[in-house]
C-alpha positions as CSV (number, residue, x, y, z in Angstrom):
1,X,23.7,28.6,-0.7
2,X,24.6,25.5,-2.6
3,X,21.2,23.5,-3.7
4,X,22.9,21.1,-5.2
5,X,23.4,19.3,-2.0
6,X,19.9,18.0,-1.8
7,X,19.4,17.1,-5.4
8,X,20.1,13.5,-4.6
9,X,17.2,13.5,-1.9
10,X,15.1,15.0,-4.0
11,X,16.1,12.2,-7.2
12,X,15.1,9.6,-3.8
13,X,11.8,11.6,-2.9
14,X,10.8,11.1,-6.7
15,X,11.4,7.5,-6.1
16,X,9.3,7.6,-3.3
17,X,6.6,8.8,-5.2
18,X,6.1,5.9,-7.2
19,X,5.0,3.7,-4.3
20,X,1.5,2.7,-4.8
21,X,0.2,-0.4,-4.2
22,X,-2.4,-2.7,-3.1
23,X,-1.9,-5.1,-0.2
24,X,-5.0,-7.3,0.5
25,X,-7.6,-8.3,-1.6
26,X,-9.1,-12.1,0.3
27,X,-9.8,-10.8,4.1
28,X,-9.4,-14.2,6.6
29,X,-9.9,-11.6,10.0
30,X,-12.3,-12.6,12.5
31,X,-14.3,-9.1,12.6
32,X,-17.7,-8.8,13.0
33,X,-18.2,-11.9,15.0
34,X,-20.5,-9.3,17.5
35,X,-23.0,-7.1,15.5
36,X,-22.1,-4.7,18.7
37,X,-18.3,-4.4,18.8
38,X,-17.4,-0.9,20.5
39,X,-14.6,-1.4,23.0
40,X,-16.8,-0.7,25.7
41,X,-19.4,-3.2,24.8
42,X,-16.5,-5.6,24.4
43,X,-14.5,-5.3,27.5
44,X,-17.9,-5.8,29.1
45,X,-18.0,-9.1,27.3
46,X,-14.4,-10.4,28.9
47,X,-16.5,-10.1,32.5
48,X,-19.0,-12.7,31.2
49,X,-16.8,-15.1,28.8
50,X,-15.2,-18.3,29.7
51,X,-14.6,-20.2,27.3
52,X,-11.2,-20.0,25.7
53,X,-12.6,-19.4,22.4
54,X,-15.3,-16.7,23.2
55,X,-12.6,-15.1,25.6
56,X,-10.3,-15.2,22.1
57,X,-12.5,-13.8,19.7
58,X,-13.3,-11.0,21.9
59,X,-9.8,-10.5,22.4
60,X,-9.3,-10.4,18.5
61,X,-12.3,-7.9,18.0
62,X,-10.7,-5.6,20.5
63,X,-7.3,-5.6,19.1
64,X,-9.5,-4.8,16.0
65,X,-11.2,-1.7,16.7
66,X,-7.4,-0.1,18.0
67,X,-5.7,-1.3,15.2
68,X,-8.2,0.8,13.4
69,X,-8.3,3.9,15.8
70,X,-4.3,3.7,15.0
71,X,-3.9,2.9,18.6
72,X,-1.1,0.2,17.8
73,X,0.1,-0.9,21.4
74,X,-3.5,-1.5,22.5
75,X,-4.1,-3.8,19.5
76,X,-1.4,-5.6,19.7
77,X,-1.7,-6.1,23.3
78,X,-4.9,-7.9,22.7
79,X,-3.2,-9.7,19.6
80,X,-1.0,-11.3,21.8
81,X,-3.7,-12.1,24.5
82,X,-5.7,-13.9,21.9
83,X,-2.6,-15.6,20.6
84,X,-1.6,-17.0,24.0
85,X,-4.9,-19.1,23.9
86,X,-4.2,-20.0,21.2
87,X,-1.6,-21.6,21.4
88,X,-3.4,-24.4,23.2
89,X,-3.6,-27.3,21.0
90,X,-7.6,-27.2,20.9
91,X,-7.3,-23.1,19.6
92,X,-4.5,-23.9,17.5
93,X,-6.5,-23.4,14.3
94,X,-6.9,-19.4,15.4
95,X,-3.0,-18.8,15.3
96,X,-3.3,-18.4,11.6
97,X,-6.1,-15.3,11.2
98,X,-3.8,-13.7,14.7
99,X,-0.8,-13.5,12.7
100,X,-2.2,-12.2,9.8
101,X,-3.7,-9.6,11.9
102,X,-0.2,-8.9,13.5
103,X,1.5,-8.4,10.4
104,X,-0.5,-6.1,9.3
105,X,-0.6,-4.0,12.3
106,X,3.0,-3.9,12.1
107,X,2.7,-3.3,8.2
108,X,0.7,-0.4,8.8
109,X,3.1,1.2,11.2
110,X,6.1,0.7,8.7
111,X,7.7,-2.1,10.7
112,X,7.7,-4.9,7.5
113,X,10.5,-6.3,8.8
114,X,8.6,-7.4,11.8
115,X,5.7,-8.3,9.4
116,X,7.3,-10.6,7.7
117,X,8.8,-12.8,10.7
118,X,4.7,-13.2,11.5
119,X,4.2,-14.1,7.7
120,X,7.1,-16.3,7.5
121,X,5.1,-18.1,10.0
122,X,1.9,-17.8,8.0
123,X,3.6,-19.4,5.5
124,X,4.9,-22.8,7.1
125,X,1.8,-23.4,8.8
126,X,0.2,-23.0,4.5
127,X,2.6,-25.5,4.0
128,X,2.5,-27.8,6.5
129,X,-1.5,-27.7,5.6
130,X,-0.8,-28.2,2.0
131,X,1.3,-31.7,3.2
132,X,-2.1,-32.7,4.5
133,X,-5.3,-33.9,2.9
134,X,-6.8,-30.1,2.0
135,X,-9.0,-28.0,0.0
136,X,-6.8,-26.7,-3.0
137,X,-8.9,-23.9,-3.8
138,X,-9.1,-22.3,-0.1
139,X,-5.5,-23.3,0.0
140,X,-4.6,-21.7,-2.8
141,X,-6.5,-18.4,-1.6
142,X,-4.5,-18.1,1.7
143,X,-1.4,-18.7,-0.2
144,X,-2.3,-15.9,-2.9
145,X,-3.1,-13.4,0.2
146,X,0.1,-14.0,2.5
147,X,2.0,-13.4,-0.9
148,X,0.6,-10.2,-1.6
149,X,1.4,-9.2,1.6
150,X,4.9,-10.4,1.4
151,X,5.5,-8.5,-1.9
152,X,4.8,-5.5,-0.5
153,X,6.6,-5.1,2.6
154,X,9.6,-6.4,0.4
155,X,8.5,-3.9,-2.0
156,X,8.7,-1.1,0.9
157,X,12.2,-2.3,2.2
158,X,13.1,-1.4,-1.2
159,X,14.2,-4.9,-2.0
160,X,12.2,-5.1,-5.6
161,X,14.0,-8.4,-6.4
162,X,12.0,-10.3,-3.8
163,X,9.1,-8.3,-4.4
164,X,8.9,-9.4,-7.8
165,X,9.3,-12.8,-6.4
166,X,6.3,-13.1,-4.0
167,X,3.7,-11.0,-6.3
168,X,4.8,-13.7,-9.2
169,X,3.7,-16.3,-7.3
170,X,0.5,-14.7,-6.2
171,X,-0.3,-13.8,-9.9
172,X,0.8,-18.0,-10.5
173,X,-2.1,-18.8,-7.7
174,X,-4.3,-16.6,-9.2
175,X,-4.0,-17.6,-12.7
176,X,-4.2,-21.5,-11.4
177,X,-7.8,-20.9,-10.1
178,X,-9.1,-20.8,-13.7
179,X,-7.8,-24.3,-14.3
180,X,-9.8,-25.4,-11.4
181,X,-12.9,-23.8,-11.8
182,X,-13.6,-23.1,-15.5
183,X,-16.3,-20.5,-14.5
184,X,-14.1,-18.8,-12.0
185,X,-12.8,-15.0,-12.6
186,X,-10.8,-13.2,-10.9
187,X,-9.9,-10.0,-12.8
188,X,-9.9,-7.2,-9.9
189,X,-6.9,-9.7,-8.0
190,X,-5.4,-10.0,-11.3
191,X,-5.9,-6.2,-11.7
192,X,-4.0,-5.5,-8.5
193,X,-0.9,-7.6,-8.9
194,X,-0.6,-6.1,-12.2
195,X,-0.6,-2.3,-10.6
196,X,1.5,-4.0,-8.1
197,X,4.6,-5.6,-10.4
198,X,4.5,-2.5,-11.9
199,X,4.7,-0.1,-9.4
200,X,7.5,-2.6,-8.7
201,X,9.4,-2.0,-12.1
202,X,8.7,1.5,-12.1
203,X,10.6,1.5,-8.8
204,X,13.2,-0.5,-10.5
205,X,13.5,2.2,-13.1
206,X,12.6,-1.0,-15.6
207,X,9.9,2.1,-17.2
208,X,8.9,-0.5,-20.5
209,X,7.6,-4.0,-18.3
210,X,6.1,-1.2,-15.9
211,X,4.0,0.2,-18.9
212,X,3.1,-3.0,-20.6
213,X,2.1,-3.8,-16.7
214,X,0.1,-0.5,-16.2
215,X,-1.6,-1.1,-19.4
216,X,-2.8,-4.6,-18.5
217,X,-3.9,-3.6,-15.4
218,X,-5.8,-0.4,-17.2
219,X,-7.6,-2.6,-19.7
220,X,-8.5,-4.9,-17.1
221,X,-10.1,-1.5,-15.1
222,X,-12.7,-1.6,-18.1
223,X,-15.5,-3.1,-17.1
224,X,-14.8,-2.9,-13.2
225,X,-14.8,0.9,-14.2
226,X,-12.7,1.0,-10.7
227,X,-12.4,5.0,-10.3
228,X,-9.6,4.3,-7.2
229,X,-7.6,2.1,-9.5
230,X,-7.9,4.3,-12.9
231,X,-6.4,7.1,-10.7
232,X,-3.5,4.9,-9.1
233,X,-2.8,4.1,-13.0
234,X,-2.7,7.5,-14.2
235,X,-0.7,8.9,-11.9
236,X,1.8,5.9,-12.6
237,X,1.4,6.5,-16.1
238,X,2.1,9.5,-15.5
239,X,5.3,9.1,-14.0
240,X,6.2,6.5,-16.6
241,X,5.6,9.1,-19.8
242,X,7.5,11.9,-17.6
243,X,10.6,9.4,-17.3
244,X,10.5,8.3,-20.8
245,X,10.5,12.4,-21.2
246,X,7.3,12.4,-23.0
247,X,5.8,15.5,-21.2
248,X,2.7,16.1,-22.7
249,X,1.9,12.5,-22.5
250,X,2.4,12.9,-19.0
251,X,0.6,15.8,-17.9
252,X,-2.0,14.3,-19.2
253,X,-2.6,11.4,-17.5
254,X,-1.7,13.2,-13.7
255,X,-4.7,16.0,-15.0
256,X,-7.0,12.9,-15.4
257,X,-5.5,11.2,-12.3
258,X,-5.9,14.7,-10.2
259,X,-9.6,15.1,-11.7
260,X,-10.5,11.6,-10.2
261,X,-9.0,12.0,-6.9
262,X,-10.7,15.8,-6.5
263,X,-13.7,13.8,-7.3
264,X,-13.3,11.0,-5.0
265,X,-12.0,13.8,-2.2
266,X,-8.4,11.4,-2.1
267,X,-6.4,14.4,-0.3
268,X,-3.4,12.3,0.3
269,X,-3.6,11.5,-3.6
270,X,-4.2,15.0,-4.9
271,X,-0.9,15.6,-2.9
272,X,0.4,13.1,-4.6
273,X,-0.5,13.8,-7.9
274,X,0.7,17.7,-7.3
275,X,4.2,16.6,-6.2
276,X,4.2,15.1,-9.8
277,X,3.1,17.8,-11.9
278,X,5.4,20.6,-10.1
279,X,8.4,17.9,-10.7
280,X,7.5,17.9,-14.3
281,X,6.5,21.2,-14.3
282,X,10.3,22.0,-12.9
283,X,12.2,19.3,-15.9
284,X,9.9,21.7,-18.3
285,X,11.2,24.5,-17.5
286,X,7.6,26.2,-16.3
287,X,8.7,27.0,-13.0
288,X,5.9,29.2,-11.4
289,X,3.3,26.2,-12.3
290,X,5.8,23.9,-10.6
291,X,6.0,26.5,-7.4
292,X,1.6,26.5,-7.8
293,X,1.5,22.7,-8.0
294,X,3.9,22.2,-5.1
295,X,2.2,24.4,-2.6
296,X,-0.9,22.7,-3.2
297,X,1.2,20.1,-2.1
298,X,2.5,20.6,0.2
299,X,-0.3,22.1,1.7
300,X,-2.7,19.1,1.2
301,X,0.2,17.0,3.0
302,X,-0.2,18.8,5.9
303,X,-3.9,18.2,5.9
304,X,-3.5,14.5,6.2
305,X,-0.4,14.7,8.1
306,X,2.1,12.9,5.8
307,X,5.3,14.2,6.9
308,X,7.2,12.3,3.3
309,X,4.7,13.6,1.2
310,X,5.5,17.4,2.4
311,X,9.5,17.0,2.6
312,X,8.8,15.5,-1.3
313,X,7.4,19.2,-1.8
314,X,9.7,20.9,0.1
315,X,12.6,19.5,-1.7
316,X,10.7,20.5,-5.1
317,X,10.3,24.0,-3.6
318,X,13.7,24.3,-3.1
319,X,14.8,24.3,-6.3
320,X,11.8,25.5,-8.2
321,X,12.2,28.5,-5.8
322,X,15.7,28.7,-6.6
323,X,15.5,29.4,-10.5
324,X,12.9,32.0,-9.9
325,X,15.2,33.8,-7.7
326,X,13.0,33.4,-4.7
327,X,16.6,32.6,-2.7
328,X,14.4,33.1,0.5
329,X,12.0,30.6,-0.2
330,X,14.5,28.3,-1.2
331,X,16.5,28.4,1.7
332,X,13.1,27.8,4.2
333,X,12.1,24.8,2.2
334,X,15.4,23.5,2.4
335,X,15.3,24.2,6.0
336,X,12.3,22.3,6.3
């Protein structure tokens, strides 16, 4: 049996890894319009609403409460019932929070490509608004928001150059606030483009400007004291140290990155986190830990049902399996 086949899968499932990021952080939905919005309550509504803009925000409510049931086709079927009134010119104001909500349907299915068409649109609608008599400051939020979400799915299509792009200009909008409001602060937003651009370098394999990213973000974490963001940055710094081939530097921050996620009952992180100690485990040299570490993995993967996260494991296994001389074992994970 020749391992060696899969090594470059498994040097692309340690890329895939690194992929954590932040996607929203100024919400312009129309949710909880109705204090009562269970889809039974609701379709009940569409028998008593008339007006266009009633029968739309019911429609948008709906596609709502699927979207978060991961019922994708329903949602979108009543995204595109809302959007069809509005594009009337008196609803035409709605199109805006509809596409939003579109993209990220599609963003949460893995379809960015199709996310960003509906954000491209997003975007010259910003602009056409920005051509007009405006507020800067709201302006300036929907702008920071839409590129965010642009970064990302960039940042998931693997093209890092345009993600870099978009999530500098959100960090410019950020950043531009302060000049117009002495008193305003935004350090969480700032904190999450900072996890964000570096997650991007650390995809990159540009490991210094993702650590002198990491550690803004980290100091930033301080006083927010932000246990879901402290683990996102120890796991990355993690993977930063292990790449630089400081070991011990590394284990340590995926211990305190798996102690907050245990804490916090993150499954799909712990998972995380193990596939990153049995890989540096493996480069170590202490194999059984890494075979330890990577059945916790893969066995929390299977809990939350993230197929990438076990085939990450499995490729580990393969070759951790293999220099114990467990040629079985290594065969079924490869198999798997």
């Amino acid at each position: 049996m020749n391992l060696n086949a899969v090594f470059h899968s498994v040097m692309q499932a340690r890329a895939l890894i690194v992929k954590i990021v932040f996607v929203v952080f100024i919400g312009i939905s129309v949710q909880d319009i109705y204090a009562d919005n269970r889809i039974d309550s609701l379709k009940t509504r569409l028998g008593f609403t008339g007006a266009d803009t009633s029968l739309l925000r019911v429609y948008m409510q709906l596609g709502d409460r699927y979207a978060k049931l991961n019922q994708a086709d329903s949602a979108l079927s009543y995204y595109n019932r809302a959007l069809k009134i509005a594009e009337k010119p008196a609803n035409n104001s709605y199109s805006y929070a509809i596409f939003n909500q579109i993209g990220l349907l599609f963003a949460s299915t893995g379809n960015y490509s199709i996310s960003l068409e509906y954000y491209f649109k997003m975007l010259q609608m910003l602009d056409d608004e920005a051509s007009r008599k405006h507020d800067k400051l709201k302006l300036d939020n929907k702008y920071a928001s839409l590129y965010v979400q642009m970064g990302t799915c960039y940042f998931y299509l693997e093209n890092l150059p345009k993600a870099h792009v978009y999530y500098q200009k959100c960090l410019e909008k950020v950043l531009q606030k302060a000049t117009i409001n002495a008193a305003y602060k935004e350090t969480e937003s700032q904190l999450i483009l900072y996890i964000n651009i570096g997650s991007a370098y650390l995809s990159g394999k540009s490991f210094d400007k993702a650590l002198v990213n990491f550690e803004k973000a980290l100091e930033m974490n301080k006083p927010l004291d932000n246990q879901i963001y402290y683990g996102v940055l120890y796991n990355n710094l993690g993977i930063v140290y292990k790449e630089k081939k400081a070991f011990n530097k590394a284990f340590d921050f995926y211990i305190r990155a798996l102690q907050i996620r245990k804490v916090l009952k993150d499954t799909a992180g712990m998972a995380q986190v193990y596939n990153n100690l049995g890989d540096c485990y493996y480069l170590t040299g202490n194999y059984q830990y890494a075979i330890e570490s990577l059945n916790n993995a893969i066995n929390l993967s299977r809990k939350v049902r993230n197929i990438r996260s076990e085939m990450i494991a499995a490729n580990f296994l393969s070759l951790a399996s293999e220099k114990v001389g467990s040629l079985a074992e290594a065969l079924d994970m490869q198999r798997l």
